[in-house]
C-alpha positions as CSV (number, residue, x, y, z in Angstrom):
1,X,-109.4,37.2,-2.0
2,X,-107.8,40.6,-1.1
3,X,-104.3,41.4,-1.2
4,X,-103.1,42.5,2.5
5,X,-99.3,44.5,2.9
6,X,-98.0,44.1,5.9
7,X,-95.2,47.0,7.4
8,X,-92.8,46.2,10.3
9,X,-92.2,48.4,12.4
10,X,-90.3,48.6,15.8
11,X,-90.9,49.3,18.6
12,X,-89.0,50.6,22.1
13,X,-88.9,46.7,23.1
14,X,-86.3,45.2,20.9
15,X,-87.9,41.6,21.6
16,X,-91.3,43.2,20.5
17,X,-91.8,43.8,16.9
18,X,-95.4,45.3,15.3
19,X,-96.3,43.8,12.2
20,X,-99.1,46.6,10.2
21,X,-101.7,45.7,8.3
22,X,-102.9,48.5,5.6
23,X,-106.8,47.6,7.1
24,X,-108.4,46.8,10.4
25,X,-108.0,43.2,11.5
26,X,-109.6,42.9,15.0
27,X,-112.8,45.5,14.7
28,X,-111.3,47.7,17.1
29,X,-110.8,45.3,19.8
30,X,-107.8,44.2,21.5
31,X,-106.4,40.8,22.1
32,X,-103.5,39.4,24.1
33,X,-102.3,35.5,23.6
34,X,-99.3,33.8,25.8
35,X,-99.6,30.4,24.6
36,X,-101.5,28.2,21.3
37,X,-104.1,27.2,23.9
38,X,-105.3,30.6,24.8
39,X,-105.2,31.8,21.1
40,X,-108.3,29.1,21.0
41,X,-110.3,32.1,19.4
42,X,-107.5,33.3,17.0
43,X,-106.4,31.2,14.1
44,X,-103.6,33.3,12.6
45,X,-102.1,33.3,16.4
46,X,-102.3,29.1,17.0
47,X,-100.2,29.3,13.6
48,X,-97.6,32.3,14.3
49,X,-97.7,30.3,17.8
50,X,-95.9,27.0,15.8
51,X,-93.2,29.5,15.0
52,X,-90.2,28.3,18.0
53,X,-89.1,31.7,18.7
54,X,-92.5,33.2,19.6
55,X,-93.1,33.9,23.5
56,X,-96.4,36.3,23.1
57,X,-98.9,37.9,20.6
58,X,-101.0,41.0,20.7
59,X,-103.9,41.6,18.1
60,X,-105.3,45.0,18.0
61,X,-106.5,47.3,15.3
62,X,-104.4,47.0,12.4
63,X,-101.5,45.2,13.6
64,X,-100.1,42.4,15.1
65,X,-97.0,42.5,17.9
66,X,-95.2,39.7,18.8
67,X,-92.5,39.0,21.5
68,X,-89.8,36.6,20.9
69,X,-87.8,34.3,22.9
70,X,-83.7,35.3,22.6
71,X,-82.9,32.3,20.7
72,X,-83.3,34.2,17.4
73,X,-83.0,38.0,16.5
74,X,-85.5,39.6,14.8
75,X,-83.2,40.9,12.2
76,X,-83.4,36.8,11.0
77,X,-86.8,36.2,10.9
78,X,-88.9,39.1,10.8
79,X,-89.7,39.2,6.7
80,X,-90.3,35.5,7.2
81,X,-93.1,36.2,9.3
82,X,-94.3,39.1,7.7
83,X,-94.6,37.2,4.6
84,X,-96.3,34.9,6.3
85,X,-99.3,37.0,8.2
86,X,-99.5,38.4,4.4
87,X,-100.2,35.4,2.7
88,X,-102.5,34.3,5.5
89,X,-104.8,37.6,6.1
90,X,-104.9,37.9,1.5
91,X,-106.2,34.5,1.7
92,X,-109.0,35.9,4.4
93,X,-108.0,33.8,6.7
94,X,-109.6,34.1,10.5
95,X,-108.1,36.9,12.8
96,X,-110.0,36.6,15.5
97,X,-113.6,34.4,15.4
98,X,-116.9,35.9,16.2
99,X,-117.3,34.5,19.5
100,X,-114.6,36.0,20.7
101,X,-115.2,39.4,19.4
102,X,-118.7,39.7,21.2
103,X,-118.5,42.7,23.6
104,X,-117.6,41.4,27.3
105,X,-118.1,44.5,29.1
106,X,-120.3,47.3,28.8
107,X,-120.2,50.1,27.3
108,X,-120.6,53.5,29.0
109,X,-120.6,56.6,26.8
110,X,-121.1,60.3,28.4
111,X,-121.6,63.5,27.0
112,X,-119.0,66.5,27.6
113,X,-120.0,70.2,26.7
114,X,-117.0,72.0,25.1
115,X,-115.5,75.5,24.3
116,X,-117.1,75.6,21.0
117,X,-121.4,76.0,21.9
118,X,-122.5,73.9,18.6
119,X,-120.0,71.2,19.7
120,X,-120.7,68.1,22.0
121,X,-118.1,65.6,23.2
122,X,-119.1,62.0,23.4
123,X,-116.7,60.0,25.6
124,X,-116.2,56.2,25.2
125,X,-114.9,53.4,27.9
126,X,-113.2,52.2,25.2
127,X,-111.0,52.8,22.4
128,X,-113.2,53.6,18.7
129,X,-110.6,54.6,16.1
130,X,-106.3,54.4,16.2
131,X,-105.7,57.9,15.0
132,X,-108.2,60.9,14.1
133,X,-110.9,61.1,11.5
134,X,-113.0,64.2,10.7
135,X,-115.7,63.7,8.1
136,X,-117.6,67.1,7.4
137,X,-120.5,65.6,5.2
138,X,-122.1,62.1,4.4
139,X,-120.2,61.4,1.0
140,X,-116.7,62.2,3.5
141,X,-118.2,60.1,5.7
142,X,-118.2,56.9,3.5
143,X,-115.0,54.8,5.1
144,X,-116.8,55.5,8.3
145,X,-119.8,53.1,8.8
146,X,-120.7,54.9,12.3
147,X,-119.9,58.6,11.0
148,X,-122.1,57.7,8.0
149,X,-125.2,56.4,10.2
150,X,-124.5,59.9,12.5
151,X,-125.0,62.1,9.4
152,X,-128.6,60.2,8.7
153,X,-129.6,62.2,11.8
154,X,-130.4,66.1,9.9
155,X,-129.1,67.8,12.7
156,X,-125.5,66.5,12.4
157,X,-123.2,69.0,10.9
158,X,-119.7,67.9,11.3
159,X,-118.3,64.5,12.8
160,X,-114.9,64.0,14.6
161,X,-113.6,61.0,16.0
162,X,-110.3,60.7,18.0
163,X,-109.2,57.5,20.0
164,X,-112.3,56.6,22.4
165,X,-114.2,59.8,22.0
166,X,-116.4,61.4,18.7
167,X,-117.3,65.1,18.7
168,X,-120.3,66.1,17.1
169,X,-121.0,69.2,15.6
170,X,-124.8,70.3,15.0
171,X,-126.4,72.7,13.2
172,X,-128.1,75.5,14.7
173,X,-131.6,74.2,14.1
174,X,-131.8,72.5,17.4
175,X,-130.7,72.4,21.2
176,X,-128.5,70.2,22.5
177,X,-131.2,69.7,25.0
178,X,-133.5,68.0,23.1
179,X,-130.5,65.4,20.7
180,X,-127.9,64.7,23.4
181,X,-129.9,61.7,25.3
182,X,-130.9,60.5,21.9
183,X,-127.2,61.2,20.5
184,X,-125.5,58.8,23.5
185,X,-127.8,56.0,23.4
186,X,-127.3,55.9,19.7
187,X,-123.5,55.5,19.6
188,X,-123.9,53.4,22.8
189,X,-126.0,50.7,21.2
190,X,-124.0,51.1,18.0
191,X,-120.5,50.1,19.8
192,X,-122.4,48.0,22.2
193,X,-123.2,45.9,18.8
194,X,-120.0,45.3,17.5
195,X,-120.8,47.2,14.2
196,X,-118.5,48.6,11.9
197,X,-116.6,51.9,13.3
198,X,-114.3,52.6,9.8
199,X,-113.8,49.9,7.2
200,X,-110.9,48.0,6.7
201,X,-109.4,50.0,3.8
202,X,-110.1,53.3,6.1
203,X,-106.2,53.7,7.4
204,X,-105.1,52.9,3.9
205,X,-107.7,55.1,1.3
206,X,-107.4,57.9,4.0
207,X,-103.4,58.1,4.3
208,X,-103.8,57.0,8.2
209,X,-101.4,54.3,8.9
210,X,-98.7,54.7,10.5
211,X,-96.1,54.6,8.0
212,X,-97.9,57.1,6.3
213,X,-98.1,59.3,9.1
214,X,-94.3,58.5,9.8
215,X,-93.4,59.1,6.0
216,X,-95.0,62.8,6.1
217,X,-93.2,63.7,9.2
218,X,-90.0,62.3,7.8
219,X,-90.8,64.8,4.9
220,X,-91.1,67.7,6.5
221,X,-87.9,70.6,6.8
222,X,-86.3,71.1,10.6
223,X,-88.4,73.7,11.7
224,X,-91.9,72.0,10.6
225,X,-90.6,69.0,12.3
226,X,-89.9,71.2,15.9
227,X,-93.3,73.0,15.3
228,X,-95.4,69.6,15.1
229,X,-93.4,67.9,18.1
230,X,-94.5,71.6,20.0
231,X,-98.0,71.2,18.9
232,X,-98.1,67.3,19.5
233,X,-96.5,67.8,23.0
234,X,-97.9,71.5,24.5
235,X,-101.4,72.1,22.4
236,X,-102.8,68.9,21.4
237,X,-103.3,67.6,24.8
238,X,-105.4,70.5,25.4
239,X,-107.2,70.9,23.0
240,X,-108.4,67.2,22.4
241,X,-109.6,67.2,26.1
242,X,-112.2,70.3,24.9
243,X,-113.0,67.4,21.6
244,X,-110.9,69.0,19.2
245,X,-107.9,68.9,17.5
246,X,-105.2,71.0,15.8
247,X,-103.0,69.9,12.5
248,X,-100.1,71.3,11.2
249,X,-100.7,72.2,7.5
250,X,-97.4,73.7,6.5
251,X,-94.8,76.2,7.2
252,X,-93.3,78.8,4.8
253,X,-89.6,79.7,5.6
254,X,-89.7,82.7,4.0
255,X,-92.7,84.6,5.3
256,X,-92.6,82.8,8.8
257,X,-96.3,81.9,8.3
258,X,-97.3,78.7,10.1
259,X,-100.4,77.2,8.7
260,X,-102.7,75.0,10.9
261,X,-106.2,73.0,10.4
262,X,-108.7,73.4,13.4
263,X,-110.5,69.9,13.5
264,X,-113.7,68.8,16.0
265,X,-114.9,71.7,18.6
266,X,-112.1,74.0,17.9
267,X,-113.4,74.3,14.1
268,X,-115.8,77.7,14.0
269,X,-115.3,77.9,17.7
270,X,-115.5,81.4,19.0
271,X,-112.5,81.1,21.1
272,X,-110.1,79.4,18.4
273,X,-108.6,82.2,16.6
274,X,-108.1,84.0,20.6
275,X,-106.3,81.0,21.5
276,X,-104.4,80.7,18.4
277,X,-103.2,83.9,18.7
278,X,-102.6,84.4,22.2
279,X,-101.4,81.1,23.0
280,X,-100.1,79.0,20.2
281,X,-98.0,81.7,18.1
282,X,-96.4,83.3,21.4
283,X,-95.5,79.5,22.2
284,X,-93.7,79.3,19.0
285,X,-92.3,82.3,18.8
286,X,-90.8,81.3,22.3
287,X,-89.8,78.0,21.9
288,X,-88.6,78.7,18.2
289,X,-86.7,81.7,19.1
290,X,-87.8,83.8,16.2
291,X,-90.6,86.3,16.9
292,X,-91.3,86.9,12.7
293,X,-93.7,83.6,13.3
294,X,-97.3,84.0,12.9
295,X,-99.9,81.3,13.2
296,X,-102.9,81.2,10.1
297,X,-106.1,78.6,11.0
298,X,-108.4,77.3,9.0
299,X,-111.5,75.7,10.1
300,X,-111.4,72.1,9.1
């Protein structure tokens, strides 16, 4: 028996109400329940369903969002039924049973070339982790079942995964020619399978969840909070289309120096330090009003 905590959070529906599990629940799949009968394959939704006030439930990744009717108001009820998913999921009850997790559509992955030449971009149908992971060598690579399989390949250098895509990098040994084919079907069959992508404890050992993720924001001064809302809005975007990522590290007030991480493609890339310098530290130096910023990457 494992001890589960389970976060409420809010959300921009006020009938709507996210309850977050510190581990994966659903194996990455997604699940959607209007009544008891159609939560046939979910146990812990025919019980949350006995509760009067509940109109709908949604089970996906780590968490569990349920819709109420307006005869209560969440403010009443809502430790109530966290308490209750806890003591349910840390006595292992069922989430969601096997048959219902089996795969029921295929899976499609493709390959993507990217800025960064020892870089490939492997592009899901469907969504493979909540929030980014980068695991640069096997022992990293432990809360990562998939990521650890890619690293028994001798080629694989550096992996990166981000919502429904994973960006390998590979060592210089070999052309992408003669792994990509081999690469694809490998991931393919391994989603296709239902296998482990990161273990349950992954969100929680790695500081992923989102109240972690909330709580470091929260933490940060003014200007680091403007500078990751810039990156998060005008770079990110970007540069996770080309299978990277960019991570605000820290900010000093008193030399101006903005510190960033440069995960997936844009790590060792050629062009990352250009685009760093040309693109990102004008932005801030615009949007910021102060042209004493400077920008300072390090390659993840």
């Amino acid at each position: 028996m494992s001890q589960t905590k389970i976060s409420i959070v809010p959300t921009s529906n006020e009938t709507i109400l996210k309850f977050e599990a510190d581990r994966f629940l659903t194996n990455h799949n997604s699940f959607e329940f209007n009544n008891i009968d159609e939560a046939k394959h979910s146990p812990l939704a025919q019980q949350l369903f006995y509760l009067p006030f509940v109109k709908k439930i949604y089970i996906a990744s780590n968490f569990i969002a349920i819709e109420r009717y307006n005869i209560v108001d969440w403010t009443d009820v809502q430790n109530e039924v966290a308490t209750q998913i806890e003591d349910y999921l840390s006595k292992d009850g069922i989430v969601i049973t096997e048959e219902a997790i089996k795969p029921k559509v295929a899976v499609t992955v493709y390959a993507e070339s990217t800025p960064n030449p020892s870089v490939l971009k492997f592009v899901c149908n469907k969504v493979l982790v909540p929030s980014l992971y980068e695991f640069t060598s096997i022992e990293e690579a432990k809360p990562s079942p998939l990521a650890t399989s890619l690293f028994q390949f001798p080629f694989v250098k550096n992996v990166f995964m981000e919502k429904n895509f994973i960006s390998i990098t590979k060592f210089d040994i070999i052309e992408w020619e003669e792994i990509t084919i081999q690469l694809r079907e490998f991931i393919k069959s391994y989603v296709e399978e239902g296998k482990t992508i990161l273990s349950d404890d992954a969100p929680k050992k790695l500081n992923k969840t989102e109240k972690a993720i909330e709580q470091k924001f929260e933490a940060l001064d003014d200007t680091s909070k403007n500078i990751v809302n810039i990156l998060e809005e005008y770079i990110k975007p970007a540069v996770e289309s080309d299978g990277g990522n960019i991570e605000f590290k820290s900010y000093d007030a008193n030399t101006k120096k903005v510190e960033v991480l440069l995960q997936g493609a844009c790590s060792g890339c050629p062009s990352s330090t250009f685009t760093l310098k040309n693109g990102i530290e004008n932005m801030l130096k615009e949007m910021l009003k102060d042209s004493s910023i400077t920008v300072n990457a390090i390659n993840g």
